[in-house]
Every structure is written in structure tokens, then in C-alpha cells.
C-alpha positions in Angstrom: 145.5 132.5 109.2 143.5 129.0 108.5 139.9 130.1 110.2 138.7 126.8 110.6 141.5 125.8 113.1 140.4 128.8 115.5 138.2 128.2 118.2 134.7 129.4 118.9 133.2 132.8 120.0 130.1 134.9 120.9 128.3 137.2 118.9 125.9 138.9 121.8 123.6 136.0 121.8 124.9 134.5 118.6 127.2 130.9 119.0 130.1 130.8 116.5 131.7 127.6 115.8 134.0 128.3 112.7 135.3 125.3 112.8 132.0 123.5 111.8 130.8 126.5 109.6 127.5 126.7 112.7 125.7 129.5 114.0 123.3 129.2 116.7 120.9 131.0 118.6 117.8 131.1 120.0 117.3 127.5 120.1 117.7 127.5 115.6 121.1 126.4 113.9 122.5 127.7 110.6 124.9 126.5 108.6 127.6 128.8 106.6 129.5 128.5 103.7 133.0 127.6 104.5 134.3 131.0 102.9 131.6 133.1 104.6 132.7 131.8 108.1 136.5 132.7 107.2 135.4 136.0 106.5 133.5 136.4 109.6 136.2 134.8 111.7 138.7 137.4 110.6 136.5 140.5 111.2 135.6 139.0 114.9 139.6 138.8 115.4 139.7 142.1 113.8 136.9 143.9 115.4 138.5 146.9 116.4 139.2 148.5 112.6 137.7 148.9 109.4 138.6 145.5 107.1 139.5 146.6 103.3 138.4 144.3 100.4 141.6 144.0 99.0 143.1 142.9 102.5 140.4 139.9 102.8 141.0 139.1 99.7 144.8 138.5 100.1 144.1 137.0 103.8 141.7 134.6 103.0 141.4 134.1 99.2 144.6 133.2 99.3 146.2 135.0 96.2 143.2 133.7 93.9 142.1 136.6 91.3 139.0 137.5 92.9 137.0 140.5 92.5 135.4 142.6 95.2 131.5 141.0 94.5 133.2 137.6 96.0 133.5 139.5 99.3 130.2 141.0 98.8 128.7 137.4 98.6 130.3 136.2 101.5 129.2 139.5 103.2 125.4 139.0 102.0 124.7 135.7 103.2 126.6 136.5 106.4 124.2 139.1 107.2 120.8 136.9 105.9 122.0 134.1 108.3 122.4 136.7 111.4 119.3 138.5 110.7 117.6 135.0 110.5 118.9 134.0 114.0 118.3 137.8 115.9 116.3 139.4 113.4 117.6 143.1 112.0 120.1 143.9 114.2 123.0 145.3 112.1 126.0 143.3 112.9 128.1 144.1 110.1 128.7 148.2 109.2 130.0 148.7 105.7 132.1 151.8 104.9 132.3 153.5 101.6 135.5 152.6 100.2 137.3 151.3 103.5 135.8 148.3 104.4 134.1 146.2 106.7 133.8 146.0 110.6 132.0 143.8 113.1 129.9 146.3 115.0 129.7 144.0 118.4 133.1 143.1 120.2 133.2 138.9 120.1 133.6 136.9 123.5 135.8 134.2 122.9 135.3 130.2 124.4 139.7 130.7 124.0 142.3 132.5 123.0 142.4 133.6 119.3 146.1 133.3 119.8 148.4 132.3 121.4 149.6 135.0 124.3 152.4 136.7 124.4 155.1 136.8 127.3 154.4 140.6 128.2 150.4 139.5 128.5 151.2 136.6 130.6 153.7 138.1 133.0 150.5 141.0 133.0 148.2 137.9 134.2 148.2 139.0 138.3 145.7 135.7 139.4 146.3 132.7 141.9 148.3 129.5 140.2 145.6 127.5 141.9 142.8 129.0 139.2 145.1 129.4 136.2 145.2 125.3 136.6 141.4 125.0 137.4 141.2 127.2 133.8 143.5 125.1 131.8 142.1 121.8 133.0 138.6 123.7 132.0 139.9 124.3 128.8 141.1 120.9 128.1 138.4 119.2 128.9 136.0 121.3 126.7 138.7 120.7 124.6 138.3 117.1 124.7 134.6 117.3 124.4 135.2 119.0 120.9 137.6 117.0 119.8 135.0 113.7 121.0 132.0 115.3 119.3 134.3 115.9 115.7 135.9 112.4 115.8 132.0 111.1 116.8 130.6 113.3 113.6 133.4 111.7 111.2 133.0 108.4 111.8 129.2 108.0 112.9 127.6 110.7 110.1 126.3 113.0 112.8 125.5 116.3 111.5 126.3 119.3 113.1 122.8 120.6 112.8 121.5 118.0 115.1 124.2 118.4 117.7 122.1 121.2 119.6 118.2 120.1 119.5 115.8 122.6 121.3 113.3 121.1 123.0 110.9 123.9 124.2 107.8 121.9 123.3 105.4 119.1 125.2 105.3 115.5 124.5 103.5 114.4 127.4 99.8 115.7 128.2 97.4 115.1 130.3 94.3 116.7 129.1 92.2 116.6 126.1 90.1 119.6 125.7 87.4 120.1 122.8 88.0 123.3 121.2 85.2 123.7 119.2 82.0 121.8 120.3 79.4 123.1 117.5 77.3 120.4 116.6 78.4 120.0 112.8 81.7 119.1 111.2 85.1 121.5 112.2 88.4 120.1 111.1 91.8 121.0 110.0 93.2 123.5 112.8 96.1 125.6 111.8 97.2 127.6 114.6 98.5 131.1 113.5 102.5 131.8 114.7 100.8 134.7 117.4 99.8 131.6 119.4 96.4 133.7 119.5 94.3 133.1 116.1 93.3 129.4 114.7 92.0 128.8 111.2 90.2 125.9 110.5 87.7 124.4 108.4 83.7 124.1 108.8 81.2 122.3 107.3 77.3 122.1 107.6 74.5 120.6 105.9 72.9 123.0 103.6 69.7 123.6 104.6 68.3 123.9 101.3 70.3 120.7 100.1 69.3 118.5 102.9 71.3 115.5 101.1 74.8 115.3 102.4 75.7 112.8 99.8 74.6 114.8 96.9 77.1 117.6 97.7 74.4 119.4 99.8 77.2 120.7 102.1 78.6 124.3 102.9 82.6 124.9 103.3 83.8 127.6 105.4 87.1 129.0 106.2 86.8 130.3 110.3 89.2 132.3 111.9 89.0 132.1 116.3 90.7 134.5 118.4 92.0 134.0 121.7 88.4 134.7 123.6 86.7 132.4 121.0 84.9 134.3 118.6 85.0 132.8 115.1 85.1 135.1 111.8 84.2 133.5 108.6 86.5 134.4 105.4 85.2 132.3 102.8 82.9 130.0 101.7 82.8 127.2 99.3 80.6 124.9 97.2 83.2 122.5 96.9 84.8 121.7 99.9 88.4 123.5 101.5 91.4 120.7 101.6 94.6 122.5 102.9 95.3 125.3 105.0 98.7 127.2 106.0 99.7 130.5 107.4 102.8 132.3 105.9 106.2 132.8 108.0 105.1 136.2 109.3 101.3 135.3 109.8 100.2 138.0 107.1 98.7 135.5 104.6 96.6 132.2 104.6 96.4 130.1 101.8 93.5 127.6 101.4 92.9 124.6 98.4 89.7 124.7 97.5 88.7 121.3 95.7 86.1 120.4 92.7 85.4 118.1 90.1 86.6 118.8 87.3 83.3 117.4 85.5 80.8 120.1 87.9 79.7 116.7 89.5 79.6 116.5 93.3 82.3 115.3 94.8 83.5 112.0 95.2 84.6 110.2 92.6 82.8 107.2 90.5 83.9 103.6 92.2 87.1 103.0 91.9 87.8 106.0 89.7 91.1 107.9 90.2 90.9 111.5 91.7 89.3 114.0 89.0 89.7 117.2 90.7 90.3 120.6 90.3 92.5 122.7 93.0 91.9 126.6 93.2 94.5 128.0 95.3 93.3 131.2 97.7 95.4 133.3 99.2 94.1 135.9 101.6 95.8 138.7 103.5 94.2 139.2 106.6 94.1 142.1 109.2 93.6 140.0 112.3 93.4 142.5 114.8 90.6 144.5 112.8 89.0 141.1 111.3 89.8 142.5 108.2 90.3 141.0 104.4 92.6 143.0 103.2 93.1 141.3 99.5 91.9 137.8 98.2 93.8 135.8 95.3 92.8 132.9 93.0 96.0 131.1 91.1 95.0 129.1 88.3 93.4 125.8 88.5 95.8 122.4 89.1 94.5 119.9 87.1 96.6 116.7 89.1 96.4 116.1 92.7 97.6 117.9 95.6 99.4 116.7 98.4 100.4 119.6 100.1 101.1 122.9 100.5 103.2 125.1 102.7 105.4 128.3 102.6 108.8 128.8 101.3 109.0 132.3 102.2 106.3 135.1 102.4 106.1 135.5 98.7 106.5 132.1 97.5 104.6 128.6 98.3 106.0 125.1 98.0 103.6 122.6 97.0 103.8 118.6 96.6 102.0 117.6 93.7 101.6 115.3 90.2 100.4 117.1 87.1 98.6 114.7 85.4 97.5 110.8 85.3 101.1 110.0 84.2 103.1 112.2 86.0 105.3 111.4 89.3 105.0 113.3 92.3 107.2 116.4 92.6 107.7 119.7 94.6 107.6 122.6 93.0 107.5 126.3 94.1 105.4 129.2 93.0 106.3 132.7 93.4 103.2 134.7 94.1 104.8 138.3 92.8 106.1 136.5 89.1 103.5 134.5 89.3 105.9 131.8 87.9 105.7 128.3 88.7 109.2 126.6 89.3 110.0 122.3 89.4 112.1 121.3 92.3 115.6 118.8 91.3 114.3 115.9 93.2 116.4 115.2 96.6 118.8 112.3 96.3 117.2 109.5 98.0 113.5 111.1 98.2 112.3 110.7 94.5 108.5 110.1 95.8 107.6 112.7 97.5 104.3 112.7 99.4 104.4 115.9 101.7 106.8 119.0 102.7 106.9 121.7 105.7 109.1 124.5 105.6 110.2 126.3 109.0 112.3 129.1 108.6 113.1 127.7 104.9 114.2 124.3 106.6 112.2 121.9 104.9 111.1 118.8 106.1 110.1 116.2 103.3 108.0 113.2 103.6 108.5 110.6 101.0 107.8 107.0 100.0 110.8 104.7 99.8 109.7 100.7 99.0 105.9 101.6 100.8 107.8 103.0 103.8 107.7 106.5 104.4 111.1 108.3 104.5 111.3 111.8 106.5 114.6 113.8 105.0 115.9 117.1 106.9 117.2 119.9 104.3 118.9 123.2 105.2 118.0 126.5 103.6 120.4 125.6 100.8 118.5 122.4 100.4 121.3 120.1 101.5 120.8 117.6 104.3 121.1 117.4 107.8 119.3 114.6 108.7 117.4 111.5 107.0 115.2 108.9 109.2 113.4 106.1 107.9 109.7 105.2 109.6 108.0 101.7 109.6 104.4 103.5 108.5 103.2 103.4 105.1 101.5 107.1 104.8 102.4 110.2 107.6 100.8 113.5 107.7 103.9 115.8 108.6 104.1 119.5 110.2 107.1 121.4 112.2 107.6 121.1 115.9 108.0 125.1 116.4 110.8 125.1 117.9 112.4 123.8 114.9 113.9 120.4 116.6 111.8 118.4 114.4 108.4 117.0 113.2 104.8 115.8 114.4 103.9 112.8 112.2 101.0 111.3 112.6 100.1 107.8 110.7 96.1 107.7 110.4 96.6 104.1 109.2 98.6 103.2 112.7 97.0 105.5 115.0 100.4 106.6 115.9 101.4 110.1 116.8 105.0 110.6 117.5 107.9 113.4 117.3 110.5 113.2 114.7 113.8 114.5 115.9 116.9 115.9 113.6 118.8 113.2 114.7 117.0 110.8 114.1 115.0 109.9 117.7 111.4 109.4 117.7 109.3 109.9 120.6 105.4 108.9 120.9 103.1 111.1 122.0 99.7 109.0 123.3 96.6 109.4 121.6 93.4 108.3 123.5 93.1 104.9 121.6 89.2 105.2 120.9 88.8 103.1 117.7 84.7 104.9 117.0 86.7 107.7 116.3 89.1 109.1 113.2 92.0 111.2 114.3 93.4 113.7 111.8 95.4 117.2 111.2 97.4 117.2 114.5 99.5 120.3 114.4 101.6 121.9 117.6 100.5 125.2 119.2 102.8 128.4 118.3 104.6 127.9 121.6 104.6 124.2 121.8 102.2 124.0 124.9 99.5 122.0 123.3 98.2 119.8 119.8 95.3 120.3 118.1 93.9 117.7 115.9 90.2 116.5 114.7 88.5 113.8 116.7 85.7 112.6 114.2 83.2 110.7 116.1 81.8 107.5 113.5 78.2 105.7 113.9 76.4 104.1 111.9 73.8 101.2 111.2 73.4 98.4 109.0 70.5 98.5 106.4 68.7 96.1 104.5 66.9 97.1 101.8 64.6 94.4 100.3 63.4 93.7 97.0 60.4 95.3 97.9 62.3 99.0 98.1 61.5 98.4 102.0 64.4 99.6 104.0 64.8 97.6 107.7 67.5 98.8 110.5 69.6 95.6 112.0 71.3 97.8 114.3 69.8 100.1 116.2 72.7 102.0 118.2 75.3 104.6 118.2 77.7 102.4 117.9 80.3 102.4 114.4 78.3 99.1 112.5 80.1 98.7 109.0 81.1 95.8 106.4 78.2 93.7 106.4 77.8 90.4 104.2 75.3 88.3 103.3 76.1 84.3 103.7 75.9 82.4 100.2 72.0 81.6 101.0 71.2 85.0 102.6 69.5 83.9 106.0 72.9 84.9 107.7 74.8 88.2 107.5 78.0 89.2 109.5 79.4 92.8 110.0 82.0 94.5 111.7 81.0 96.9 114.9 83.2 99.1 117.2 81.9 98.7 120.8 83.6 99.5 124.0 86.7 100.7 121.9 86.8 97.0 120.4 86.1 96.0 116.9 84.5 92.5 116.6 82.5 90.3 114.2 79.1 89.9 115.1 76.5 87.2 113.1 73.1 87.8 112.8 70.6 85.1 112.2 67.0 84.5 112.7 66.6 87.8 114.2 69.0 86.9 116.6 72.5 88.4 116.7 75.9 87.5 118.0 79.4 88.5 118.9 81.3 86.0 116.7 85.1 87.0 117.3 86.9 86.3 121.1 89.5 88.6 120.5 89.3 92.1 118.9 90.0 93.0 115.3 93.1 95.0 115.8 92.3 97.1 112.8 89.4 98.4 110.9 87.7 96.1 109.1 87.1 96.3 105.1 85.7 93.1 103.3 84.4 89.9 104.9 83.5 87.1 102.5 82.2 83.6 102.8 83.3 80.8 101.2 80.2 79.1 98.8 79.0 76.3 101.8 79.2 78.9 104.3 81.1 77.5 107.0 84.1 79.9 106.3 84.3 83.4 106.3 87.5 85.9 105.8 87.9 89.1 106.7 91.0 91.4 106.5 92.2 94.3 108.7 94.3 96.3 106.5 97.5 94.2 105.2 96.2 91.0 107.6 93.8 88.5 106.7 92.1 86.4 109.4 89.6 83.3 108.8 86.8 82.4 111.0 85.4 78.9 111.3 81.4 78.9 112.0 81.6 75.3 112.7 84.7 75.4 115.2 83.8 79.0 116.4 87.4 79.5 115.8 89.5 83.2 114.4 92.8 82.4 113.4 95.7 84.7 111.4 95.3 83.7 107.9 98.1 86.1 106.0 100.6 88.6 107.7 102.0 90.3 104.3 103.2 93.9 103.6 100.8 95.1 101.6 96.9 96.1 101.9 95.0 93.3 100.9 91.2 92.3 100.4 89.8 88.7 100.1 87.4 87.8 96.9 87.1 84.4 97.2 87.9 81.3 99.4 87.6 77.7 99.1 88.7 76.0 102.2 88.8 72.3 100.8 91.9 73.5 99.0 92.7 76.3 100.9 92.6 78.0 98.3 92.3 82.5 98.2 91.3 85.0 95.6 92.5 88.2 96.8 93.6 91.4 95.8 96.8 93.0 96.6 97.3 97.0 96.9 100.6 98.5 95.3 100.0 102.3 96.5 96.8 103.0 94.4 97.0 99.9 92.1 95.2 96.8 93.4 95.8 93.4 90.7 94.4 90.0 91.9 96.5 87.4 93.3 96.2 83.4 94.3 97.2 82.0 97.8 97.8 78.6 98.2 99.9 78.4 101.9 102.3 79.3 101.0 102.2 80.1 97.0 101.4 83.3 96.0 101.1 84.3 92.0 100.2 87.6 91.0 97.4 86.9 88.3 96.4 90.8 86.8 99.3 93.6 85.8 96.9 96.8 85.6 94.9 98.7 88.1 91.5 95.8 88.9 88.6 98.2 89.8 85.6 96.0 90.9 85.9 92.2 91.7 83.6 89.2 92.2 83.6 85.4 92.2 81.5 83.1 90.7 81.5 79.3 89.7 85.4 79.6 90.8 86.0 82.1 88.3 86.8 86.0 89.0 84.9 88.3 87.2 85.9 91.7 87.3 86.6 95.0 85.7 90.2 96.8 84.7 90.2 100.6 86.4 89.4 103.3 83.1 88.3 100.5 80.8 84.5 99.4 79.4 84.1 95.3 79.8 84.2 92.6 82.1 86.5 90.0 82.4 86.8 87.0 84.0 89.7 85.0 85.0 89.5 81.3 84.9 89.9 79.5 88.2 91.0 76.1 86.5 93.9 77.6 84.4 94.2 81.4 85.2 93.0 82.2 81.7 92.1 85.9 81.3 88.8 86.1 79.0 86.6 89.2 77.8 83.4 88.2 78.7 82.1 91.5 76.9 82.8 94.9 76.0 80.2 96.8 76.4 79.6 97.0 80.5 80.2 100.9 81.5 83.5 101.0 83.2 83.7 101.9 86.8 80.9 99.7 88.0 80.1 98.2 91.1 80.3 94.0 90.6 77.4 93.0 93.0 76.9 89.0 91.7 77.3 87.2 88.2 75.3 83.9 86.9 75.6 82.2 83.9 74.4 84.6 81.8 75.0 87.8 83.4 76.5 90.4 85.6 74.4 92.6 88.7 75.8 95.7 89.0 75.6 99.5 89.9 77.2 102.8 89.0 77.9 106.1 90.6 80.1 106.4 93.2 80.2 105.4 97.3 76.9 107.6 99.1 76.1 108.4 95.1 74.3 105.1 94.3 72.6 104.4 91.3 70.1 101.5 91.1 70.9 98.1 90.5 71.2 96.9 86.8 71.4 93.4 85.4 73.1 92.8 82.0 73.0 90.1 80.1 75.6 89.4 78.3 74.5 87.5 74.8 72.6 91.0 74.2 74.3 93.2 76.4 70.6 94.7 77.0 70.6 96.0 80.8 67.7 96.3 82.9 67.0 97.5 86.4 66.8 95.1 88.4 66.0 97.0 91.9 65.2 100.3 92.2 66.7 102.4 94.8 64.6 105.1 96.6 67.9 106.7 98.1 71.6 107.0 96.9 72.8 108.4 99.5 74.2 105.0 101.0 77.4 102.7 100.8 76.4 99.0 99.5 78.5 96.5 101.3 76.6 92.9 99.8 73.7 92.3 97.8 71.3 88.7 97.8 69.5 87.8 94.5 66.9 86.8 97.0 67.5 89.3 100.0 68.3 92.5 98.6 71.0 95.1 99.8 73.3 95.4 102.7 74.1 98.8 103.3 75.3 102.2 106.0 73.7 104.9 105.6 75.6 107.9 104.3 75.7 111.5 106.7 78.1 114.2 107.9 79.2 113.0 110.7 80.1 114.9 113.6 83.7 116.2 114.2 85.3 118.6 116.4 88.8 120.4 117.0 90.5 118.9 120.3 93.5 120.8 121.9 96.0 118.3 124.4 97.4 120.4 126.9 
């Protein structure tokens, strides 16, 4: 008997379909070895007696030399992919030294066989439905033989065929879910559809400054009435949460620097953390901890973690400076950490969730992200290509597909096995960060983060005085100083718009007609300051004072940020983002030459020339504007500076890190001697310009507020 010509049957709820090695049930699909689906073809047409070894052996290994533990494999994973599907219902009996038998009679779609003449002459029913049944049969026949001929020659995969869809993609309500004043993000629901973890963060009240770390992380657990139950605290800050299959276990990144400096890194430094993983086994019902680990410190960077099984998590990380990304696994009881072969076609991975040890992996093909379906034997059953450049990725419950949302885009959309995408609306509020979404246990509802951003525009003389040009709640960012000083522009979100507004002689100004259609995140002048660029992510746009014309300036693929611009020859300074590597580039129309091959940290213009500093390196160099000569201006400036302004004979500049200011320096570069230059009272701001003659543009640095919304 050939198993994989028979037709398909019913196992109680259980859908058979030897012939494309599929199970399926309860909206989940499976897919068997081709030898385990023989063997449990032949004990469904067998169900009636005890099966020996020896005679599936001879029946379906086909006179091979084969041993009994063959069987025993086929058996095994026969009786892992049922309990998967129906849970530990015992399906298949086993009976010392007889055999095998299939403990639940199969309903059949057809006839395993062909009947005999004594069974048909037995048949006492009406010709009328004996036709109705054959013309039945043939057309689910044809429907078969449509779907096969359809999966040869258009790639479908079986495992998309059948797509549950017992989940919402269309709400009409968006509810906070926590409302504390203070900063809750990162909601995980628990699979009881009762419990939520998420993440809370306060001021410290004896640490007042948010910017100098003065900020308490806590892990919260809320029940179904609302009552929250704190499970850890941190003096770092928690970065990824996930609860195991079965719900027993949570496991939480907790995040330091490696140094014991607050966090946030120095400008423009790469990420130099440290990643504690926590895992803690929780007694919900009792709001109990029953046991807390700590695994050994990652020195790399995390992407993200998730579950494999209940014993074992599957993280996507790098391990050092050098290293790509990978996904490894790490089994809790052997406390052994294991490297993943990399998936054909996903060799940059960014991201992975694992549903019932389907995996869904997230990667970066050419700056696109890439979402690739895998089986529990990690082969393939689906691969769709998205036009976003980074996703956060979780499971849709039902196991259909994914939630990715694209903070970049604004874009939240469902991610289907086969491919289809489906957008889920988002309130399009551009004051506000969206993050985290993640469906509800049942599917009913998303939760997410809705970060609410304000903030004002400082100037902060020469005098140490500190003056507020805004004075609103609106989100006021980017602000630049023209060449001279008595003008400054800035970027401000009002009535879910983001324009350019000018401010001069007290007197301030919407400058754009039409809205930004992305945040803002440099705006230069050129040197007579008539012209001024700005870029929204990988556009640039130019505004003409004189005309009080915005036109599109660049459309290009990649992030980009404007240094310099001189409009008599139309001629940009700019650099271009490659992932996490920005270099400098020249745009003339339609020539563009890459200039720098390194990482470029900091970046200013002076004279025509570029001065700036290579990421990881002590110096400053300058590129020539006249002949794109790279020189050394000198070696001794501290690397991952802040370039404020050069003159002829030296550099303005500050260290620390964004809302971890230093003051400003001034080095001279015959001596190298450095100086202060302007003193700052408070560091916990984010310089945007600085004026020899004006003094400092800047936001001021907070915790801002953020709260857990549920759609429904």
C-alpha cells in the first residue's frame, strides 16, 4: 500500500491529510515526516487489531533492514504532534510484544478502498443520492486535485492552506489601561488572558534627576480586577519581557553599563551594556515568587528574547563589537548555551517569536526587513518580504501569523502565513511614540504604549541664564541658530502636524505650508542664511526664507542628515546612515560620492571644510571641501565629542552623552590646551545648536509620561 495516494480521515477532532503529510486541529497545522504519516495511515486502515513491528516494517519499509527503534521514531513523533494538537489524549496504545493500535476508530472523507461487489449490492439507498454522493465526491475531488496542482506550480505551502482567523483587526476603541501618572510600558499579556506584566518606571525621589539615572525599574504584575503586584525592582532599567508556553515562568532583561555609569551611552558611542537575564516562577493565583534566577551577564547586545519551550529560551543576539547577529538557544536545566545554523535566506537576524515552537523570524535583507515562517523542525512554511526598515514582531495567538509594528512608519499591520498583510489603524497622533503592541490571549484586543512627548526650547546664554522660547505642551525639538544668531528655527508637533516655525525678534512664525511628514532631526542653514535644510528621516527638504518656499530636496533609501549647504552651487554635505554606520557624502543634483569609509561620529562645517570625528577614535579631522582631502587636524581631542563650531584655530565642543552634558570646551589646536568655555549649571538637557555669541539651543531632558492602552 503507497499511503500517500490514500485519501484523508478524521481522528475525533484531528484532520488527516496523508497525502500532504498535515495534521490539523483546533485552528493549528502540523506537519509530519513522510514515514510517520505512512505509519499512521496504516494503523487508521487497520484500527481494529494490534499492528506488529515486524509487519510495519515489511508493509511500509519496504524490505529495507530496519530495526524496531525506526518504528519507535516514527511512533514518537506521531504521538508529540497529536498531543501538541489535543493535548494528552492517548491516541496510540502500545502492547508489549504485539504491537501497535489506534485507540479511536478514523472517519474517512472516502473510501480507503475500493468496495467490494458483496458491500455494494449490501448498499440499500435511492440511485438519486448515490449520484448526489459521487458528484460530491468529485467535486471535493477536484478541489484537491486544484489546491495540489496550485501548491506545485505557485510554491503554496500546505501550512498556509488553513489560516485561523479567531483574532480582531478592526477596533473601535482605545482604552488606557493604566493611567498612573509616571512611565508604564511594555505589556505582555499572560496566555490566561487574565494577568499582564509590564514595566514601570518613576523618578526616584531621592534622585530627583531623571537624566542622571535617578529612575526606579519595576516589574508589575495586574490581574483581571486591576491590582498590580510588584516582582522586582531595578537600578538599571528592565528591557524585555516574555511569558513561557505554559505561563509558569517570566523572563525579564535587565540592562546596565558595563562601565557602572548611568545609562545612556557617550555621543555617538556604540551600546556598552550588560544584560542580566531573570527568570522568575510565579504563583499567580497566590501572588507568589516561587523561585528567581540570574544567568550570566551578555556582554553584546540583545535583540530579543522569547521561548523555545518551557525549559529553554531563544534569544537574538551579537556577542561582541565584531560579531554578527545570531539566534541562539539556552537551556535553563544544562544551563548550556547553544548557536542556531543561520536560516537560508535570513542571515541577519534582528528578532524571533516562537508559538508552539513555530518560530517567526524577523531579519534584515538589503535594509528591508524579511519575516520568514519555520515549522517545529525549523524548515519553512512561509517567507514575506516588508517595505519597512526595522519591525517589532510578536505571534497572533491563534497562530495565523504576526503583529509587526514599524515605529519608524507608524504602521501596524498583521502578517499572515501566506503571505497577506492586513493594517490595523493606529490613531495617527504624531505628539505621541507608539511602542510594544502585543495581541490579547484570545485575540479580542492590542495593547501597546502611547508615550505622550512635550517639550520646550531653551536658550541658555553666555551668562549661564536659561530663557524658555516656548512655552506650551506641545512636542518643540531641533532648534538652530541662523549663521548670525538673531534667528533660530525648530521643529513643533501641533494639532497632530509637525511644522517649521522661525523665531525672530521675539516674534515667532509657522514657516512650512504643508506638514513635515516625518519627525524631524537636523535643520541647518546655509552661511548667508537665506537657506535652510532639514531632513525627515531618509528625505531632505529645503526651505527658501527669501521665496517662503519648502520644496523636496532628496528622496533616497537611506537615513540621511544634512551638515552643510551652499545653494550658489547647490552644493550638500551630508551624512548617509548604513544600519548603525553613518560616513559623509557630497550631493551635487544629481552626483553623489561617498567621501568617509568608517563609522563618522560628530560632524561640522566650517570655511567649506567638514570637520569631524571617526566613531572609537581620539582626533579631529577635517575633509577639504576644494579637493576631498582627508587631514588630521590633531590627535589629541577626546573621542566621542560633541562638534558644536570650529574657527581657525580651534574646535568648540562637549562630552558626555544626550541628557548627560558636560560643559562646553574650546581647544586650540597649536597646543591642544582646552579650556571651558561656558559653564553649564545643568546636564540634564539635549544641545541642538550653539552661537559663539548666543549661547545654547537646547530641550530639556524628563521622564516623560507613558501609559499602557488596550484597542478593543
Amino acid at each position: 500500500m503507497n499511503a500517500h495516494q490514500e485519501t484523508g480521515f478524521m481522528l475525533g477532532e484531528v484532520k488527516v491529510s496523508p497525502s500532504h503529510n498535515t495534521l490539523w486541529a483546533r485552528d493549528q497545522s502540523l506537519k509530519l515526516q513522510p514515514k510517520a504519516m505512512a505509519v499512521l495511515h496504516y494503523l487508521a486502515c487497520n484500527q481494529g487489531r494490534v499492528i506488529s513491528n515486524e509487519e510495519l516494517i515489511e508493509r511500509l519499509w519496504e524490505g529495507r533492514v530496519v530495526t524496531h527503534g525506526s518504528v519507535q521514531k516514527s511512533i514518537n513523533a506521531l504521538r508529540s504532534a497529536l498531543a501538541e494538537l489535543v493535548g494528552d489524549q492517548e491516541l496510540i496504545a502500545h502492547y508489549s510484544k504485539r504491537g501497535y493500535q489506534l485507540l479511536i476508530e478514523p472517519q474517512f472523507l472516502t473510501s480507503p478502498s475500493p468496495a467490494t461487489a458483496e458491500e455494494t449490492a449490501a448498499v440499500d439507498a435511492p440511485v438519486v443520492k448515490a449520484d448526489k454522493y459521487r458528484k460530491w465526491l468529485a467535486a471535493l475531488s477536484m478541489i484537491f486535485i486544484l489546491i495540489a496542482l496550485a501548491a506545485i506550480y505557485k510554491g503554496i505551502n500546505w501550512h498556509t492552506i488553513y489560516i485561523p482567523n479567531n483574532h480582531q483587526t478592526v477596533f473601535n476603541t482605545a482604552q488606557g489601561y493604566t493611567n498612573e501618572t509616571g512611565h508604564e510600558r511594555s505589556a505582555t499579556p499572560h496566555p490566561d488572558n487574565q494577568h499582564l506584566a509590564y514595566i514601570r518606571e518613576k523618578l526616584n525621589a531621592n534622585q530627583p534627576d531623571a537624566a542622571r539615572n535617578g529612575t526606579e525599574s519595576e516589574i508589575v504584575i495586574r490581574n483581571a480586577v486591576g491590582k498590580d503586584w510588584r516582582i522586582a525592582n531595578s537600578d538599571g532599567t528592565w528591557f524585555k519581557l516574555a511569558w513561557s508556553p505554559a505561563g509558569k515562568n517570566l523572563v525579564a532583561i535587565e540592562v546596565k553599563r558595563r562601565d557602572g555609569l548611568p545609562l545612556g551611552t557617550r555621543f555617538y558611542q556604540p551600546s556598552n551594556y550588560l544584560y542580566s537575564f531573570h527568570i522568575f516562577a510565579l504563583d499567580l493565583a497566590q501572588e507568589r515568587l516561587l523561585e528567581k534566577q540570574q544567568l550570566s551577564q551578555w556582554q553584546g547586545l540583545i535583540y530579543s528574547v522569547t521561548w523555545w519551550d518551557e525549559n529553554t529560551l531563544e534569544i537574538v543576539a551579537k556577542q561582541g563589537p565584531n560579531s554578527g547577529n545570531g539566534r541562539y538557544r539556552y537551556s535553563i536545566l544544562d544551563q548550556q548555551l547553544k548557536l542556531l545554523d543561520e536560516f537560508e535566506g535570513a542571515v541577519n537576524p534582528v528578532a524571533s517569536t516562537v508559538l508552539n515552537q513555530r518560530t517567526a523570524i524577523a531579519s534584515l535583507n538589503k535594509n528591508k526587513v524579511q519575516i520568514d515562517f519555520l515549522n517545529p523542525q525549523q524548515e519553512s512554511i512561509g517567507r514575506t518580504k516588508l517595505d519597512i526598515g526595522a519591525a517589532d514582531i510578536s505571534w497572533i495567538p491563534d497562530g495565523s501569523g504576526v503583529l509587526v509594528f514599524a515605529e519608524a512608519e507608524r504602521r501596524l499591520f498583521a502578517v499572515y502565513l501566506d503571505g497577506k498583510q492586513v493594517p490595523i489603524p493606529l490613531a495617527d497622533s504624531k505628539d505621541k511614540n507608539f511602542s510594544r503592541p502585543h495581541y490579547s490571549a484570545d485575540g479580542s484586543g492590542i495593547f501597546y504604549t502611547e508615550e505622550k512627548r512635550s517639550s520646550n526650547i531653551l536658550l541658555t546664554g553666555l551668562d549661564k541664564t536659561q530663557t524658555r522660547l516656548t512655552e506650551n505642551t506641545d512636542f518643540n525639538y531641533a532648534a538652530s541658530f541662523s549663521p548670525n544668531g538673531e534667528k533660530i528655527v525648530y521643529a513643533s508637533v501641533r494639532n497632530n502636524q509637525i511644522h517649521l516655525w522661525l523665531v525672530e525678534a521675539g516674534q515667532e512664525r509657522q514657516l512650512t505650508k504643508q506638514p513635515v511628514p516625518k519627525k524631524v532631526d537636523a535643520i541647518i542653514w546655509s552661511d548667508d542664511g537665506e537657506h535652510i535644510i532639514f531632513n525627515a528621516d531618509n528625505q531632505l527638504y529645503h526651505h527658501n526664507l527669501l521665496a517662503n518656499e519648502t520644496g523636496l530636496l532628496l528622496d533616497g533609501t537611506d537615513k540621511i542628515e544634512p551638515i552643510a549647504y551652499f545653494p550658489i552651487t547647490n552644493r550638500l554635505f551630508a551624512l548617509k546612515h548604513n544600519g548603525s554606520v553613518r560616513n559623509l557624502w557630497r550631493i551635487e543634483g544629481e552626483q553623489h560620492k561617498q567621501l568617509t569609509f568608517g563609522a563618522v561620529g560628530s560632524a561640522i562645517e566650517y570655511g567649506g571644510d567638514v570637520y569631524f570625528q571617526y566613531v572609537g577614535e581620539n582626533g579631529l579631522w577635517a575633509l577639504r571641501g576644494t579637493d576631498d582631502v582627508l587631514e588630521r587636524i590633531t590627535p589629541s581631542l577626546d573621542e566621542y565629542g560633541k562638534l558644536l563650531k570650529a574657527d581657525m584655530n580651534g574646535i568648540y565642543f562637549m562630552s558626555g552623552g544626550i541628557c548627560q552634558e558636560s560643559d562646553v570646551y574650546y581647544q586650540d589646536y597649536a597646543t591642544s590646551n582646552q579650556s571651558i568655555f561656558l559653564a553649564q549649571k545643568n546636564s540634564a538637557v539635549s544641545t541642538t545648536s550653539f552661537n559663539i555669541h548666543k549661547g545654547l539651543l537646547q530641550t530639556e531632558c524628563y521622564l516623560p509620561e507613558a501609559n499602557i492602552v488596550l484597542l478593543k
